[in-house]
C-alpha positions as CSV (number, residue, x, y, z in Angstrom):
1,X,-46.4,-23.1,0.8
2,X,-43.2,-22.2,-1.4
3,X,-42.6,-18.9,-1.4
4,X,-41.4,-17.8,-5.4
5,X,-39.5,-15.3,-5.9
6,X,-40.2,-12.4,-8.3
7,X,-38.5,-11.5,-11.7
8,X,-39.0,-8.0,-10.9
9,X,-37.7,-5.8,-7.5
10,X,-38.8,-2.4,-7.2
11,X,-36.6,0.2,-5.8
12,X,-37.3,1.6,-2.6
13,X,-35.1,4.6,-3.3
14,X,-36.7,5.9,-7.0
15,X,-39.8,3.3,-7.4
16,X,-38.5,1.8,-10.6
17,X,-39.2,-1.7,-11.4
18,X,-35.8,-3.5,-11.9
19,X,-34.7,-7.4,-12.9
20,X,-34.4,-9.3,-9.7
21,X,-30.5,-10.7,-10.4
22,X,-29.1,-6.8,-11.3
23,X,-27.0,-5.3,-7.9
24,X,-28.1,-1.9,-8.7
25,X,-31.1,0.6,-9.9
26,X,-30.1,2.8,-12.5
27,X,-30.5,5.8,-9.9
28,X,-27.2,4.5,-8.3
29,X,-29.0,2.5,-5.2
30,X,-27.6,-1.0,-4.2
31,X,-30.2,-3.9,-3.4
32,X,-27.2,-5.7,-2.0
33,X,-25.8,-4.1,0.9
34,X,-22.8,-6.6,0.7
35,X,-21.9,-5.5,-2.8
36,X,-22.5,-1.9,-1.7
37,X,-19.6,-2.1,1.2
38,X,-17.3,-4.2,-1.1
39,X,-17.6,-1.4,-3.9
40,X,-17.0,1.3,-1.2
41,X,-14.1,-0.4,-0.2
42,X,-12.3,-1.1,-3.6
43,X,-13.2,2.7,-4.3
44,X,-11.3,3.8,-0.9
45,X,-8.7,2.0,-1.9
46,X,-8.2,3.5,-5.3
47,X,-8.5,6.8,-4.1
48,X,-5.7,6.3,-1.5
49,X,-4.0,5.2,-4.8
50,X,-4.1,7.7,-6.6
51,X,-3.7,10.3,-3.8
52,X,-0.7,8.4,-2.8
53,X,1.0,8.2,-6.9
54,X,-0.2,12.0,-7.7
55,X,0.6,13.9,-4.9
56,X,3.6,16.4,-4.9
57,X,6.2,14.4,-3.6
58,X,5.5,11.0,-5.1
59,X,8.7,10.8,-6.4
60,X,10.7,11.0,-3.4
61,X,8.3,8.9,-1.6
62,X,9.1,6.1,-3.5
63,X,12.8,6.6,-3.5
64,X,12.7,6.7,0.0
65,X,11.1,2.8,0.1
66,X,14.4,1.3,-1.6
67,X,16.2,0.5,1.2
68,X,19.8,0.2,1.1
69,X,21.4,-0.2,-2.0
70,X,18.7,2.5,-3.3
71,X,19.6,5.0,-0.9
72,X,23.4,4.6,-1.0
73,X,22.5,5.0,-5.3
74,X,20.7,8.3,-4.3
75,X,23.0,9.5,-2.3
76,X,25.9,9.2,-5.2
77,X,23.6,10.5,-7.6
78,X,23.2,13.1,-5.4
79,X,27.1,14.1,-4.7
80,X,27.5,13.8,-8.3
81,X,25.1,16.0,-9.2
82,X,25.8,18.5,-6.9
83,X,29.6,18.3,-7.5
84,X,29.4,18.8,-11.5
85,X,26.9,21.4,-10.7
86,X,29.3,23.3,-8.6
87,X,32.3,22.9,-10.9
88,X,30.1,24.7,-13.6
89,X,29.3,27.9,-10.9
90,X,25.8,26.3,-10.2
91,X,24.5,25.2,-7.4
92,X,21.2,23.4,-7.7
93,X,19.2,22.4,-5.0
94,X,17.6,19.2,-5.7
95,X,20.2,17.1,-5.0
96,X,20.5,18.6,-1.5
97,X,16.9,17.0,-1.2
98,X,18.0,13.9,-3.3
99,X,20.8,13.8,-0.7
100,X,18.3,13.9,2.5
101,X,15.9,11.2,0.4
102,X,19.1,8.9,-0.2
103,X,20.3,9.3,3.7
104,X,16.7,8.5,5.1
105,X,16.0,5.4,2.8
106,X,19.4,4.1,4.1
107,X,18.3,5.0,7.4
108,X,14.8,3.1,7.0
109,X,16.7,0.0,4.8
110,X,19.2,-0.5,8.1
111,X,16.3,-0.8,10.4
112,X,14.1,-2.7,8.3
113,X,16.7,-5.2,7.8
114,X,17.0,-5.3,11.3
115,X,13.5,-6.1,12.0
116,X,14.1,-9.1,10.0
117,X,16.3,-10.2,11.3
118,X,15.1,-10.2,14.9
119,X,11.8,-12.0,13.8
120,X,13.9,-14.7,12.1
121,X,15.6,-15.1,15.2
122,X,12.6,-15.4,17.1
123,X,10.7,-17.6,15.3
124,X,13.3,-20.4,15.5
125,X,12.8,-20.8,19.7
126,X,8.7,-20.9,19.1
127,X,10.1,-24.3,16.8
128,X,11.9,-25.7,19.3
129,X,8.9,-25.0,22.2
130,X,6.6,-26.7,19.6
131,X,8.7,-29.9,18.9
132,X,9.4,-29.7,23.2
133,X,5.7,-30.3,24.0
134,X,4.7,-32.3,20.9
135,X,7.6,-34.5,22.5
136,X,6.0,-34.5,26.3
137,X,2.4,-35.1,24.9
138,X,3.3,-38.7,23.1
């Protein structure tokens, strides 16, 4: 015997009746749990988002993730700012920050670059190895 399916599911949740292709009850409860956990997920990610582009420092943070050239640009920006500012008998203290920021992406841009460059260099002996025992299999 076939088994049909209904046009109608009810919710477990609130008790109202619902169309059988809709993913949620109008009280907020998901029929799929699959859809449920992918929602969730995309959610989590947003907020970490947001959280990430709105918190205090969000600025500097992404200064910080330019690398090289970025931080050596900082840290000129930085000397230049301070410098005009004490030839005018001010003495501001953002660019001492900017200056720290610039220093510690150039910091973070050497070693990254130097992460590279080690797994460039050792990905070329895993080719060699490969073409080695493709050549003592045939």
């Amino acid at each position: 015997m076939e088994e049909t399916k209904s046009a109608f599911v009810d919710c477990p949740f609130c008790g109202k009746t619902n169309p059988s292709d809709r993913i949620t009850c109008s009280c907020g409860y998901f029929f799929d749990k699959q859809a449920y956990e992918e929602k969730q997920e995309i959610e989590d990610q947003i907020a970490v988002e947001q959280y990430e582009n709105n918190s205090e420092f969000a600025f500097e943070k992404n200064l910080s993730k330019t690398g090289i050239i970025g931080g050596l640009g900082i840290i000129a920006l930085a000397i230049i700012w301070l410098v005009v500012g004490l030839a005018a008998d001010r003495l501001f203290f953002y660019p001492i920050i900017l200056l720290i920021v610039g220093i510690f992406a150039l910091i973070k841009g050497v070693f990254d670059n130097a992460g590279r460059r080690k797994i460039i260099k050792s990905k070329e002996p895993k080719k060699d190895l490969q073409y080695q025992t493709r050549k003592i299999i045939e």
